[in-house]
Structure formats: C-alpha cells, structure tokens
N, C-alpha and C positions, 0 to 999 in steps of 0.2 A: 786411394785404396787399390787401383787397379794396377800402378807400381810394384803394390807389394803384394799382389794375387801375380803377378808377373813372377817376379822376384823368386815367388815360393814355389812354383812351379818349374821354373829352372832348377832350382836347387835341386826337385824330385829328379827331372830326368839329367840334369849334366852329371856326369863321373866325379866332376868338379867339387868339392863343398867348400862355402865361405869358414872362417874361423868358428867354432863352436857356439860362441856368446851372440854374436850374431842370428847362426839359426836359432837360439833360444830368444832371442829376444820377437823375431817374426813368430813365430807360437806362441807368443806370450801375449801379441798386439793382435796377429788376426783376428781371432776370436770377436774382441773386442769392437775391432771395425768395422766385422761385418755384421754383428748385434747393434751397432748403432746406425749404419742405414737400413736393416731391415726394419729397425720399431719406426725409423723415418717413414719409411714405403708406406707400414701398415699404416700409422697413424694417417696421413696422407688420403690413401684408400677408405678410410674409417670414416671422417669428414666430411669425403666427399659421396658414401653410398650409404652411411648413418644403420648399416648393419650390425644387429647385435653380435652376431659370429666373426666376424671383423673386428668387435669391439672388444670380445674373448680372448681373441688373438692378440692382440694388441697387449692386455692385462699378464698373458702369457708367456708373453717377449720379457716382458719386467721383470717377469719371476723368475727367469734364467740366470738371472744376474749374480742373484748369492751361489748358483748351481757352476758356472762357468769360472767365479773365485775360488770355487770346494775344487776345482777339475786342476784349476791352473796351481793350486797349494800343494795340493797330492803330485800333480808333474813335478815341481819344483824337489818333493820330499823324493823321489822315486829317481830323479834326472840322475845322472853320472856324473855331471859336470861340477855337483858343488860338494863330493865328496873324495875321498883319496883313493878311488879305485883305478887311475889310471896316474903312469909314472912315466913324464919323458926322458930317456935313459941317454938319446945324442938327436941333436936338432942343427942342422947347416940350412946351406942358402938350397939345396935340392933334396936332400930328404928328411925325415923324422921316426926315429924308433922309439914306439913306445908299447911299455910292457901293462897291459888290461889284469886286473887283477881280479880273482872270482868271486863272487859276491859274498857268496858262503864259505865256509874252510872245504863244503866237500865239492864247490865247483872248480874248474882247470882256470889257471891263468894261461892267458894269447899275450902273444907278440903281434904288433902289427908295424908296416913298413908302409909310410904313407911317401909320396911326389909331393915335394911344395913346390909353387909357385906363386909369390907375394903371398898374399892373402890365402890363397886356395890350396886345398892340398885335396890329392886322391891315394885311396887306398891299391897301393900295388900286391901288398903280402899280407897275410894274415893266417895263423894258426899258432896250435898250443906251443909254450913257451917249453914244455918238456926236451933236454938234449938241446934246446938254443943255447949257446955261450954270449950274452947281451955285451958283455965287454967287449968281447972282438969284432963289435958292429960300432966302430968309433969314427970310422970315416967314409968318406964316400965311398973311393974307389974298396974298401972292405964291404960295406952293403951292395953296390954292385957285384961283384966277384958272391957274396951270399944269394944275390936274388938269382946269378947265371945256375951255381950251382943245385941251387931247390927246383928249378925252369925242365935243368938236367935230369932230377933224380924223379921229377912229375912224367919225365916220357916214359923213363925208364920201365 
C-alpha cells in the first residue's frame, strides 16, 4: 500500500505522467486499499476497546463499499480514456501530437504536444486546435520548429 500511496503522489507532483491506463488503474485500486486497512484498524480498535461508536464505525466502513463502486462506475462513465475524444494524429520515439476533441459540438477542440520518454510523457503545448494545420506536425524536427515558433509569438 505504501508503494502505491508513493507512486500516486509522484505522479501528482512530477511533470512526468506514466501511460494513461496505468494512472487509471492506481484510481481505480487506491480507493480500495485504503478501505480495506482502515475497516482492518477499526475492527482491530473495536475488539480491543468493545465501543459501541467504534463499532458504528466499523458498520460504516462496510457501507461504503456499494458507495465507492457507484464513484468508480461514474469515473469510468465520465473518464476520456474509454471514449473517442482524443486522436493521436503523429507519435515518435520524442514527441506525440494529439488533437482533444470537445465534448459537446459547442466546446473547442485543443491540440496538445506532449515529450515522451519510454513510458512517460509530459505536456509541453497545449491549446485550441483553431489555425493549427495537424498535417504539417509529421515530424520531429517539424514540431520543433512549431513549438520555437509559438515560444516566439508568446513573447511577442
């Protein structure tokens, strides 16, 4: 458990994020893990001081249980990940462009230009797809030469 309380808190602060399926899967398991040592503790706790409000608690922990399936089926229905709202349009060994599509017809589609390295990739660019031409982001030394020139037109 402490691995993946480790784990998950990395992912918060590095720039860094592991593959997508991965962080869904740590969301998907914390919950769970830490719901089964804390009804440990309580019960534990329960046993040993034979309190009725301990013993509440206890009763209380249980009932989360259909509460924290309702939480994880609604992420599931809600996530991005298992629907067609995102398109990778060109993927090498250093970066990935992919076009975010709006949820609705009247939200904006984004482009975003992420860093990979192995597993990991971080978000360098990000904004609306309006006036992007996605074809001519086909290769590196092209999303280079894109990312200097938006660098340029931000000081401007």
């Amino acid at each position: 458990m402490w691995a993946e309380l480790l784990w998950l808190i990395f992912n918060w602060i590095s720039p860094w994020k592991l593959w997508s399926d991965a962080n869904t899967l740590i969301v998907c398991t914390l919950p769970w893990l830490i719901l089964f040592f804390l009804i440990r503790y309580i019960k534990r706790k329960w046993e040993e001081e034979g309190n009725a409000s301990i013993g509440c608690l206890y009763t209380s922990t249980w009932m989360t249980v259909p509460l924290i399936i309702a939480l994880q089926l609604f992420y599931l229905w809600i996530s991005p990940l298992f629907d067609k709202s995102n398109e990778i349009v060109y993927e090498d060994t250093h970066y990935r462009v992919t076009i975010l599509y709006g949820f609705l017809a009247t939200n904006t589609d984004f482009i975003r230009i992420d860093e990979v390295f192995g597993p990991f990739h971080r978000e360098v660019y990000q904004s609306e797809r309006y006036g992007i031409d996605t074809k001519k982001l086909n290769s590196t030394t092209a999303i280079e030469a894109f990312l200097k020139q938006q660098k340029q037109q931000a000081a401007d």
